[in-house]
C-alpha positions as CSV (number, residue, x, y, z in Angstrom):
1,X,0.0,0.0,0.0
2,X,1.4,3.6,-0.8
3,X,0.1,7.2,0.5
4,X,-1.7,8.8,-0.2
5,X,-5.1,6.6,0.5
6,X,-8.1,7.7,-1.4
7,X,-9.9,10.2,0.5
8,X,-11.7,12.8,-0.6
9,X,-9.9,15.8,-1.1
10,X,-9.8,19.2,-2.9
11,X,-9.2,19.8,-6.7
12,X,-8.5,21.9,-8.9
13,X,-6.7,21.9,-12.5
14,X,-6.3,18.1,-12.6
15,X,-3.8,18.4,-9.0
16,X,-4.9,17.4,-5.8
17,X,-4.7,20.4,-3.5
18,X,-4.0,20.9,0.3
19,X,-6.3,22.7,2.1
20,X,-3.8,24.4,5.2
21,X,-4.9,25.7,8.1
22,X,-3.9,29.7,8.9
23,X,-0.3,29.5,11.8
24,X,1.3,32.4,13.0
25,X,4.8,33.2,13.8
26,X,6.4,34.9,16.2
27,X,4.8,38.3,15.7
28,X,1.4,37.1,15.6
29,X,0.9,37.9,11.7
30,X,-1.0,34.9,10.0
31,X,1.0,32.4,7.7
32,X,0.8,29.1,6.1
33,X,3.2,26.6,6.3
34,X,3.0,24.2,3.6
35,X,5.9,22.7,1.7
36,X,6.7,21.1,-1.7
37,X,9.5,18.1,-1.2
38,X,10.5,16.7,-4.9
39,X,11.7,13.5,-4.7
40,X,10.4,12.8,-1.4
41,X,8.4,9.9,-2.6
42,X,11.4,7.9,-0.6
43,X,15.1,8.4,1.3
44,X,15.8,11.5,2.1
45,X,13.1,12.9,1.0
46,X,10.8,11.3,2.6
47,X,12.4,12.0,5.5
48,X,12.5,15.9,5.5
49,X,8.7,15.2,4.4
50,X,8.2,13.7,7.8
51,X,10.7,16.1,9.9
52,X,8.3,19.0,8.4
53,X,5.4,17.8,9.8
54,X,7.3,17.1,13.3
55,X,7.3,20.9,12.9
56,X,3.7,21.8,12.5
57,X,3.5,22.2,8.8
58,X,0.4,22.0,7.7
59,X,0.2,20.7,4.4
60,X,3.1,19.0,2.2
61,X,3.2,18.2,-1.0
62,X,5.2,15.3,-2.1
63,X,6.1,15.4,-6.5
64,X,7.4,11.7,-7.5
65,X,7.1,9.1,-9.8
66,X,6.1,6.7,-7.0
67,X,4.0,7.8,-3.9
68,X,5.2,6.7,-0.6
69,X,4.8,3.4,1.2
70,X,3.4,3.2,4.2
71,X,5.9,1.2,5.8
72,X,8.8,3.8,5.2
73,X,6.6,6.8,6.8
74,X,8.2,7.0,10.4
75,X,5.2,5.7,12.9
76,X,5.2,9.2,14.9
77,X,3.8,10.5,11.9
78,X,2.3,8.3,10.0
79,X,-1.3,9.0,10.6
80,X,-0.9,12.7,10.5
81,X,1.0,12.0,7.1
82,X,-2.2,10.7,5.4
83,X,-4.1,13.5,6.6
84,X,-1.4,16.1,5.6
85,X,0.3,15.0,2.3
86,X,-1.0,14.8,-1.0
87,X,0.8,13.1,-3.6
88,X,1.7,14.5,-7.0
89,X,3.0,12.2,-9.5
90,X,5.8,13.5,-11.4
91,X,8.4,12.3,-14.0
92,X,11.6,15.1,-14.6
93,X,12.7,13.2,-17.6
94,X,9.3,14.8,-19.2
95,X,10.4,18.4,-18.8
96,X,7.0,19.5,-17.7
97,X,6.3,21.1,-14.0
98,X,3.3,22.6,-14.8
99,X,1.6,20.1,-12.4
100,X,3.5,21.6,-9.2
101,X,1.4,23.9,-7.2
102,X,1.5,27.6,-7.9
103,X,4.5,29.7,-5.8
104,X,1.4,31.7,-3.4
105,X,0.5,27.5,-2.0
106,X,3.9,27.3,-0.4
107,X,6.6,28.7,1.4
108,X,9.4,25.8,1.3
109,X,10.7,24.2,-1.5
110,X,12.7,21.1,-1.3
111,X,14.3,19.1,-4.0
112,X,15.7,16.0,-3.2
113,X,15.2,13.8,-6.3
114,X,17.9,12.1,-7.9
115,X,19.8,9.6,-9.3
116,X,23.0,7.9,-10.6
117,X,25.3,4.9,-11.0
118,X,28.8,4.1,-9.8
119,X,30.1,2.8,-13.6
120,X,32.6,3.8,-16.4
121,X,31.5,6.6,-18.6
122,X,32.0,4.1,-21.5
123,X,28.8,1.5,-19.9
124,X,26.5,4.7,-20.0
125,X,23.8,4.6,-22.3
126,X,23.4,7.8,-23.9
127,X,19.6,7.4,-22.8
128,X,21.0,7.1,-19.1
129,X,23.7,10.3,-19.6
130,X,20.5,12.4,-20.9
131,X,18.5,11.5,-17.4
132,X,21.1,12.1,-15.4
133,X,21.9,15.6,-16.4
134,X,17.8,16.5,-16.7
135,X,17.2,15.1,-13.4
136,X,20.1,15.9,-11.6
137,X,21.0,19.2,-12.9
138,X,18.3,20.6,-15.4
139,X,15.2,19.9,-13.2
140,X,16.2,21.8,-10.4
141,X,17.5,24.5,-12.3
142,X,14.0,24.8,-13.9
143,X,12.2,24.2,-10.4
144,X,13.8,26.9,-9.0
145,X,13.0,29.3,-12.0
146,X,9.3,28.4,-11.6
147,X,9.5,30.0,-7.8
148,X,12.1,32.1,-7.9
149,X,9.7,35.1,-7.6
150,X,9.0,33.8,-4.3
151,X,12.7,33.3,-3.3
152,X,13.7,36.8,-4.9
153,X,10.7,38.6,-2.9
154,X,10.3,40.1,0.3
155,X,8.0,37.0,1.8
156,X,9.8,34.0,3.6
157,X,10.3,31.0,1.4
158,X,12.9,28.7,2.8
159,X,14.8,26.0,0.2
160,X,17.1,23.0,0.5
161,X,18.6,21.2,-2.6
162,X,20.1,17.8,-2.3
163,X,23.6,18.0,-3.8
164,X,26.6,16.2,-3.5
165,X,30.0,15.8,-2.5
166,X,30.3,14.7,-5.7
167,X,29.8,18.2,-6.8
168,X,32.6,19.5,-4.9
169,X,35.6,17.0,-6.4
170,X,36.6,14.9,-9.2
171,X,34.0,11.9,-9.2
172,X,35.4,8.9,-11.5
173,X,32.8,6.2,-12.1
174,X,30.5,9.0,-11.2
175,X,31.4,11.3,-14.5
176,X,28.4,12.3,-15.7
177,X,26.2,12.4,-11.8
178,X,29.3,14.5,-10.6
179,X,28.9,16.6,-13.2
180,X,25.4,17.1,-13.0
181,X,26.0,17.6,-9.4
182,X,29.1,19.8,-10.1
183,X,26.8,22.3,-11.9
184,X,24.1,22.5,-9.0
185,X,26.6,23.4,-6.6
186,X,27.9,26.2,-8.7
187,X,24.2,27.1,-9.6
188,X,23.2,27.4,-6.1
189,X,26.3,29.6,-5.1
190,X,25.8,32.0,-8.1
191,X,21.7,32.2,-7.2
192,X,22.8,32.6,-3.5
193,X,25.3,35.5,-4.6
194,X,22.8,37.3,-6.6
195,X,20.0,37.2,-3.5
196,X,22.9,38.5,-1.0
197,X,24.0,41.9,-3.5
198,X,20.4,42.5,-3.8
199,X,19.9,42.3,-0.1
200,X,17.5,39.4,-0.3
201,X,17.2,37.4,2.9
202,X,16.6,34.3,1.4
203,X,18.9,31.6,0.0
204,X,18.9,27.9,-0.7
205,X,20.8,25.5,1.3
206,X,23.2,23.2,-0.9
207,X,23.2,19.7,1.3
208,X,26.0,18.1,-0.4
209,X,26.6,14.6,1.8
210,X,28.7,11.9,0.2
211,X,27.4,8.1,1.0
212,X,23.7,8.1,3.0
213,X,22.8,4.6,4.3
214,X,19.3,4.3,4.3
215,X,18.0,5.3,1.2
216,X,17.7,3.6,-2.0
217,X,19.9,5.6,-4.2
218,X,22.8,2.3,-4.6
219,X,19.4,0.1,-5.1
220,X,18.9,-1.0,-1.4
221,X,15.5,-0.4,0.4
222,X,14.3,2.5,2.8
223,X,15.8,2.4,6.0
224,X,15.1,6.0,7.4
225,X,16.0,5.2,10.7
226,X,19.7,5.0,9.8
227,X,19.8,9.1,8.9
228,X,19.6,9.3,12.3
229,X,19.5,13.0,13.3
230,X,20.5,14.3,9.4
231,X,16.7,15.7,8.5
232,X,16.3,17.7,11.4
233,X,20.1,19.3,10.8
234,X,18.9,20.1,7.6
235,X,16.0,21.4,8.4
236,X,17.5,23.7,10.9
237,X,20.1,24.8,8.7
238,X,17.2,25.6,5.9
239,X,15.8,27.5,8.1
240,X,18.9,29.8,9.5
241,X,19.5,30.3,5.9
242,X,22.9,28.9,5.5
243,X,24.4,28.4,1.8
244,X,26.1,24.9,2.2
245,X,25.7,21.8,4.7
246,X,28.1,18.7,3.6
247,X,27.4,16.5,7.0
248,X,30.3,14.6,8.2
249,X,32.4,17.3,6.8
250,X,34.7,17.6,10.5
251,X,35.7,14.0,10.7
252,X,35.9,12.7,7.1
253,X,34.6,15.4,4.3
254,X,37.3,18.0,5.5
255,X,40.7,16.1,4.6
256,X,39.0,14.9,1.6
257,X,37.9,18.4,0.1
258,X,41.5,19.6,1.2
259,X,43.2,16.4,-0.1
260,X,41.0,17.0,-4.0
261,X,42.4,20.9,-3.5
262,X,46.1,20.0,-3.4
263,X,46.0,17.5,-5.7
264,X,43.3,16.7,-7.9
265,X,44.7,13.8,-10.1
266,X,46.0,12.1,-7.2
267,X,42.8,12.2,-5.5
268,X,41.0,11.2,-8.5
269,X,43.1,8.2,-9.1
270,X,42.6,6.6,-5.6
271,X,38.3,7.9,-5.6
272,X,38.6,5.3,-8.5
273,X,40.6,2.5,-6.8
274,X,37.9,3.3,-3.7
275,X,34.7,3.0,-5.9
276,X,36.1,-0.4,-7.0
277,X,37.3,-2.0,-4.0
278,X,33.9,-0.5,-1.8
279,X,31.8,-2.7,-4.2
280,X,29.3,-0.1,-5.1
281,X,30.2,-0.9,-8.8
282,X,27.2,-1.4,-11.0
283,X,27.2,-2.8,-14.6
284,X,23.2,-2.7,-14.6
285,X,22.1,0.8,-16.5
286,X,19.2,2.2,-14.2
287,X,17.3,3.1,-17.2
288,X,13.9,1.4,-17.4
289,X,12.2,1.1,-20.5
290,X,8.7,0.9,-22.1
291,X,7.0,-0.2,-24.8
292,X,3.6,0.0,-26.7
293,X,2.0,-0.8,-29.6
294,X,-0.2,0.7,-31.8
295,X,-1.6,1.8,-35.0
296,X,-1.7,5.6,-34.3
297,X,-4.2,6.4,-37.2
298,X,-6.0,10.0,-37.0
299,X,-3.7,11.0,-33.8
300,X,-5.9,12.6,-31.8
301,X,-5.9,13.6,-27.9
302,X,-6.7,9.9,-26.4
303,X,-3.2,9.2,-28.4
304,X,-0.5,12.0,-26.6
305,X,-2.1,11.4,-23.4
306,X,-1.6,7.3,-23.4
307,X,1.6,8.3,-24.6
308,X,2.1,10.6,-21.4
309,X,0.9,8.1,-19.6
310,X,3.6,5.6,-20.2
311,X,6.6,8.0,-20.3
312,X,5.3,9.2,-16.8
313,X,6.1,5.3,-16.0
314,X,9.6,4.4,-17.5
315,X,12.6,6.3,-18.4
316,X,13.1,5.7,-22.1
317,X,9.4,4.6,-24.3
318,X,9.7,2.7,-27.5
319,X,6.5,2.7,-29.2
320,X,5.7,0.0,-32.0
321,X,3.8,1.8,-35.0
322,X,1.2,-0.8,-37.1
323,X,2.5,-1.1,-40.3
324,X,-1.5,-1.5,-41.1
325,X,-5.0,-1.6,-39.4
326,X,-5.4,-5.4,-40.8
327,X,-5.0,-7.1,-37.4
328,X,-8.3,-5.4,-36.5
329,X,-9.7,-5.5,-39.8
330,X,-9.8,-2.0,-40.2
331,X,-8.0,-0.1,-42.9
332,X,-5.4,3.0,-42.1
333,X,-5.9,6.3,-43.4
334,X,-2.9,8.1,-43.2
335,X,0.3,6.1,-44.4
336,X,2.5,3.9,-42.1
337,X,5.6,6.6,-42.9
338,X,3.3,9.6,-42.3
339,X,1.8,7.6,-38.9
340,X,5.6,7.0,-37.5
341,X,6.6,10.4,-37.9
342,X,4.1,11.8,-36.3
343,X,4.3,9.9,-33.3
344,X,8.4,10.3,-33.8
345,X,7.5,13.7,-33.0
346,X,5.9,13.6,-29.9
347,X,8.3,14.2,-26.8
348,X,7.2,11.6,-24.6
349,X,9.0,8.9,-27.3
350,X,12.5,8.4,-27.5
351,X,12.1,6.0,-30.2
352,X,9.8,4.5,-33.0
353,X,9.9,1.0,-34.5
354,X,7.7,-0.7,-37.0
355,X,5.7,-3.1,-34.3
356,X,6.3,-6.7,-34.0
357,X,3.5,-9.1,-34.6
358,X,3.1,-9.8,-31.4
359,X,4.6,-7.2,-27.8
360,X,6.0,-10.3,-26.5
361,X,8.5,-10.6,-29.9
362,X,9.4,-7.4,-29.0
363,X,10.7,-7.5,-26.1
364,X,13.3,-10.1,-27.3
365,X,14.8,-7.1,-29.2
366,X,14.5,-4.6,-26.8
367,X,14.9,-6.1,-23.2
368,X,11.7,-3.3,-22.1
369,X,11.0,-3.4,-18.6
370,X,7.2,-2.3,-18.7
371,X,4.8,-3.3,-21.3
372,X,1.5,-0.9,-21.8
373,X,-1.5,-1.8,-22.9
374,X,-5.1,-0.8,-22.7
375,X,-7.5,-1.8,-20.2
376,X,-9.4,-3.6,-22.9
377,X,-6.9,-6.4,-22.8
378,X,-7.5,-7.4,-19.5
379,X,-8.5,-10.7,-19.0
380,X,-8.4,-11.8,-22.3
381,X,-6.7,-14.9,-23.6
382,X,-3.8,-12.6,-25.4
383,X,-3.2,-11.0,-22.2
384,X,-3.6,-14.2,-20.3
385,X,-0.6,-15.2,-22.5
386,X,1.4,-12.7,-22.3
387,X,1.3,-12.5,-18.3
388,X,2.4,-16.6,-18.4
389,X,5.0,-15.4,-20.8
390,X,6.3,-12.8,-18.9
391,X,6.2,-13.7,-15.9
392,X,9.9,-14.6,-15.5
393,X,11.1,-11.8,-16.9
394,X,10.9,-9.2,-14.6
395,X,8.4,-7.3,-17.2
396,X,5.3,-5.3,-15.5
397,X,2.1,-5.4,-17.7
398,X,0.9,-2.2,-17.0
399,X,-3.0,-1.5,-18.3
400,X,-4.2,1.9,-19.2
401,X,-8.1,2.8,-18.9
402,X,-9.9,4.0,-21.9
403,X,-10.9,7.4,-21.1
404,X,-14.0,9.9,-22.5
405,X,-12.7,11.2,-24.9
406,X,-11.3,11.4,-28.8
407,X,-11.0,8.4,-30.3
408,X,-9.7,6.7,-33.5
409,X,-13.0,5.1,-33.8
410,X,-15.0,8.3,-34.1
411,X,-13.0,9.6,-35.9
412,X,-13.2,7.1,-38.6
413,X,-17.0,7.1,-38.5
414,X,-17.0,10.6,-39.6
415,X,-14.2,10.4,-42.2
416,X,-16.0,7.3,-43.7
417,X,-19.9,8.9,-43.3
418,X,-18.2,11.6,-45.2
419,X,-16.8,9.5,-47.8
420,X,-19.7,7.2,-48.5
421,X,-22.0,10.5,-49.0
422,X,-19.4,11.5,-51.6
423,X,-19.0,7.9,-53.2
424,X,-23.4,8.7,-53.6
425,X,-23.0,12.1,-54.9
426,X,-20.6,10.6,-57.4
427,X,-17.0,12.2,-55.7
428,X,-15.0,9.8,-55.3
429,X,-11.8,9.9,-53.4
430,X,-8.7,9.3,-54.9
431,X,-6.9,5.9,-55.3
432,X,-4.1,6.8,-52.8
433,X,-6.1,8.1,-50.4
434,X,-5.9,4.8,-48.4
435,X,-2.9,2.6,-47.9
């Protein structure tokens, strides 16, 4: 079971809202304390989602692919968190934050989402390399855009950004992530400089640790118990308004930043020798990919948003294109090319293929991780078939309700209504004008 539970709640434009309750601070005038934490679906997070509401916030948001489990929610606030949170889903490959609430519903922002792999640059896919710098670098330069009014204004609006210490040093086997990284850190202290010369008081706290147990980001479960006291030192240091928390740095992260200073290819040739030895190696890209089918005749609506759909579930999306409409005994009106192209074109696909005849050939070609299909499939002796088949393979069948609205179908009623009443009238349509 993951948060949020259904419940009836308060919507508006598609997102599910929070409705806060009025607080007051220290002088008595009237605010709202409601945060957004992306990424805080899990880890750290999740974490600072919980150390929020140990602090009275009212309302959080929480923007991530995948909503919460209930298990990883700390017990002291676990029922308060299903009462408090609502649960936006997000996916940062897809470029669009237009789903995040408006700057005048909160006054903290905290970014925490990311991702990366300890693995030669020369193992990266280049579908992985593009992720990591849009997730880890262009996302929260784009996040911050959409509320820096907010940040630049005279109102309080406190921010944290998860860095890295990987953004401080040479990071072999973490090239492209400590790059990403690298430019975060940099962005932060350049955004910070321009709020201090204009004699802004806010600024946004770069926490740049290097390993945290307890999270999943090296592919191990939640464990949020093991952060120990780390969200509430963030939290505090948020909200004094430093520019830069790297925890640990005393005992270990001090001799290593002076260490990179004074010699930066020495350090980087024994960070390499440490990755190796510390087993944190991976050869397995962390790029998931989907795959659908279909004939994509007439786009229409009911097309780009199954297409949204899946992208919002997978990393990278293949998407099969019907050579023909002969499989349902129907015939095409625009040309396979034309048909490919289009859908080529949408930027929820990373790549077109002509379809196989059946989704399970396909994924002996292209190794997908999630297969999606509609909801009309369910239950049916090809979809019976295809769960049997799969079923080893570490493949989700994931099934997408048919929604009210455009479809192919109707589309080709009106079309063909149109045509027969010209075939009548004696107009008939030209001989290319199907496939």
């Amino acid at each position: 079971m993951r948060y949020p539970p259904e419940k009836e709640r308060v919507p508006t434009h598609g997102v599910v809202r929070v409705v806060t309750k009025a607080l007051s601070d220290r002088k008595g005038r009237q605010v709202k304390k409601c945060a957004l934490v992306v990424g805080g679906g899990n880890g750290v997070g999740l974490s600072l989602a919980a150390e929020l509401l140990r602090r009275d916030y009212a309302g959080i948001y929480i923007a991530d692919r995948v909503s919460p489990k209930v298990d990883d929610v700390p017990e002291d606030v676990r029922e308060r968190f299903s009462d408090a949170v609502s649960f936006i889903r997000i996916n940062l490959i897809n470029q669009d934050y237009s789903c995040l609430p408006d700057s005048s519903e909160i006054d903290t922002l905290i970014i925490s989402a990311g991702f990366g792999r300890v693995a030669s640059f020369d193992s990266l896919t280049e579908a992985e390399i593009k992720n990591l710098v849009i997730v880890n670098e262009l996302s929260v330069m784009m996040i911050v855009k959409k509320y820096y009014s907010r940040i630049f204004s005279d109102d309080d609006m406190y921010c944290a950004v998860m860095g890295s210490i990987s953004g401080h040093v040479a990071s072999p086997l973490f090239s492209v992530y400590g790059a990403a990284k690298s430019g975060v850190c940099r962005f932060i202290e350049s955004v910070n400089a321009e709020l201090a010369v204009n004699y802004n008081k806010n600024r946004i706290l770069d926490v740049s640790p290097g390993v945290l147990e307890g999270t999943c980001f090296y592919g191990k479960g939640n464990s949020l118990d093991a952060l120990g006291a780390l969200p509430g030192e963030i939290i505090d240091k948020m909200f004094a308004r430093e520019r830069i928390y790297i925890p640990n740095y005393e005992p270990v992260y001090k001799n290593i930043l002076e260490y990179y200073h004074s010699n930066p290819y020495s350090f980087a040739q024994n960070s390499y020798a440490y990755k190796i030895t510390g087993g944190r190696y991976s050869e397995l890209p962390q790029t998931k990919i989907g795959y659908l089918s279909g004939t994509f005749d007439l786009f229409h609506i009911g097309h780009l948003n199954i297409l949204k759909r899946a992208k919002d579930c997978c990393d990278y999306l293949i998407v099969g294109v019907n050579k023909n409409g002969a499989w349902k005994g129907k015939e095409t009106f625009i040309p396979f090319e034309e048909r490919a192209e289009i859908v080529r074109g949408v930027k929820y696909v990373d790549r077109v293929i002509e379809s196989f005849a059946e989704d399970m050939d396909a994924w002996d070609s292209l190794g997908y991780h999630y297969l999606f299909v509609g909801s009309d499939y369910k239950g049916s002796d090809r979809f019976k078939k295809y769960e049997q088949y799969f079923a080893d393979k570490d493949v989700e069948i994931i099934c997408f309700p048919y929604a009210d609205e455009t479809s192919s179908t109707q589309l080709r009623e009106i079309l063909q209504g149109v045509l027969d009443a010209d075939h009548l009238s004696g107009k008939a349509p030209p001989d290319e004008f199907f496939e």
